[in-house]
C-alpha positions in Angstrom: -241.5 85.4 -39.4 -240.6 86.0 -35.7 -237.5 86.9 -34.1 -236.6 85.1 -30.6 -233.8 85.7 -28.6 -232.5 83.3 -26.3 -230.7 85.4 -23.3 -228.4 83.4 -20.8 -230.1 84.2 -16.8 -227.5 83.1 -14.3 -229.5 82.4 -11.5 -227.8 81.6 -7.2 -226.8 78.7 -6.2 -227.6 77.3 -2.9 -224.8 76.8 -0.3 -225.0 75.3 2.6 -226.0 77.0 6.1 -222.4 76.5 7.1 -221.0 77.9 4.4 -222.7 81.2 4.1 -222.5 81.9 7.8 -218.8 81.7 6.9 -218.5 83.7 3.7 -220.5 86.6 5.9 -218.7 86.6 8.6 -217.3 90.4 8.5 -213.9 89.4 9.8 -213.7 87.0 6.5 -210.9 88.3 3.9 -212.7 85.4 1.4 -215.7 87.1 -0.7 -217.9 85.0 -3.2 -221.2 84.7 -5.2 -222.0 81.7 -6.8 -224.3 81.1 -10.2 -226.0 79.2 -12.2 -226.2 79.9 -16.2 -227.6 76.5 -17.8 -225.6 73.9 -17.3 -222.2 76.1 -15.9 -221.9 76.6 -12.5 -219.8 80.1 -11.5 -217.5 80.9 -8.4 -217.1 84.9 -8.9 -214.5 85.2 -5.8 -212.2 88.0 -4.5 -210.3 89.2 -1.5 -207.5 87.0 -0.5 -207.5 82.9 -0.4 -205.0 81.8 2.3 -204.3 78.8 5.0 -206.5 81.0 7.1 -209.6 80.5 4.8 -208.4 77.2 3.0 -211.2 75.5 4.8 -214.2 77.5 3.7 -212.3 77.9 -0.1 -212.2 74.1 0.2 -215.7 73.4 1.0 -217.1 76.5 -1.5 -215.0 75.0 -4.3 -216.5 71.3 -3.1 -220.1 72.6 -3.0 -219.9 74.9 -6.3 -218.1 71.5 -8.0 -220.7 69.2 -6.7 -223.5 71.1 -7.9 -222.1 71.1 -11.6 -223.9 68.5 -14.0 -221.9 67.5 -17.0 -220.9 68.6 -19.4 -220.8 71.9 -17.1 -218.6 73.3 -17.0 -217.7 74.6 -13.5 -216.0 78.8 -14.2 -214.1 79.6 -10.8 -213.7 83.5 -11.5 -210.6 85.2 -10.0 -210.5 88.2 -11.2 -211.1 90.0 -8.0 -208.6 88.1 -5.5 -206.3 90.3 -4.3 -204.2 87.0 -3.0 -204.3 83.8 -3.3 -201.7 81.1 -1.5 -200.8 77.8 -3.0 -203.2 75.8 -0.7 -205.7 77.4 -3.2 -204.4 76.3 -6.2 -204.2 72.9 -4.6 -207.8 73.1 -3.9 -208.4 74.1 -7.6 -206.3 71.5 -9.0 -207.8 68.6 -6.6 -211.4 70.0 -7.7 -210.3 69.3 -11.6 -209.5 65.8 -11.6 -213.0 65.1 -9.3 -214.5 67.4 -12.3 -212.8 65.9 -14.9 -213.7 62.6 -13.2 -217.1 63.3 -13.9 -217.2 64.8 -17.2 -217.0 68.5 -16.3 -214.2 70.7 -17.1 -213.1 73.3 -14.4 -212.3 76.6 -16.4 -210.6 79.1 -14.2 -211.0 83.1 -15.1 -208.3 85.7 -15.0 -206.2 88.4 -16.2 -203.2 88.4 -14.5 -200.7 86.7 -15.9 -198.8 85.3 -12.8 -202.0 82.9 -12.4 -200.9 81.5 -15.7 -197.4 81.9 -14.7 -197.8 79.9 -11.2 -200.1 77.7 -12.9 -197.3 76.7 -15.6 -194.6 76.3 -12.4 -196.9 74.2 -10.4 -197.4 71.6 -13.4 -200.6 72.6 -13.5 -201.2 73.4 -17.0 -203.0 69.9 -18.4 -205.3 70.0 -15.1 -205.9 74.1 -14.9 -207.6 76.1 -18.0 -207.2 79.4 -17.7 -208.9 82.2 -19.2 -209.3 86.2 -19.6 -213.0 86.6 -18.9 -216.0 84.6 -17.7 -217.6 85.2 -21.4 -214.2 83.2 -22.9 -214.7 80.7 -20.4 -218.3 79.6 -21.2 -217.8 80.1 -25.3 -214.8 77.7 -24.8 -215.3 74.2 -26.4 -215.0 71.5 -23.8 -212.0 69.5 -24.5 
């Protein structure tokens, strides 16, 4: 009898020229990777997410979303954001229901519990999942 292991490879995810030109642009406050690990697609972001970057959050979370094939689901790690404005949350939330739309359930990552807290004050609870880690997020059943 033989033994095999099945280990989960996330592999890159293409972006768009645009996209990556802006991401690594040195005056960006904006940093993120993007992943593929079977059928999730991963955002691992930090630095801060404002109105001055809403454009290149918007088209990253666009891109990363569109790239998900149901079920998914599409993990948009937070964990290193140092800020993040409402306009983001508004991307996040607008991303869901084209997600949920399709079959895919957007599953947001973080620790810090005034995520959960603004998520709760924004109404944003039945369309935002939130999580502690990325592992949590992709054991998670899909609703």
């Amino acid at each position: 009898m033989s033994l095999v292991i099945a280990e989960s490879v996330a592999t890159p995810l293409a972006l768009s020229t645009r996209l990556v030109y802006e991401l690594g642009d040195p005056r960006s406050t904006l940093r993120a990777t993007t992943d593929r690990n079977g059928e999730a697609v991963l955002i691992h972001t930090g630095g801060e997410i404002d109105a001055c970057n809403e454009d290149t959050w918007r088209q990253l979370v666009g891109e990363a979303a569109a790239s998900t094939t149901p079920p998914g689901p599409f993990i948009v790690d937070i964990t290193e954001v140092d800020f993040m404005g409402c306009c983001a949350f508004a991307v996040l939330a607008d991303a869901a229901e084209r997600c949920r739309r399709r079959g895919i359930e957007l599953r947001l990552v973080s620790r810090q519990q005034i995520v959960s807290r603004i998520v709760s004050a924004c109404g944003l609870r039945g369309v935002l999942s939130t999580y502690p880690t990325v592992d949590a997020a992709l054991a998670a059943r899909t609703r």
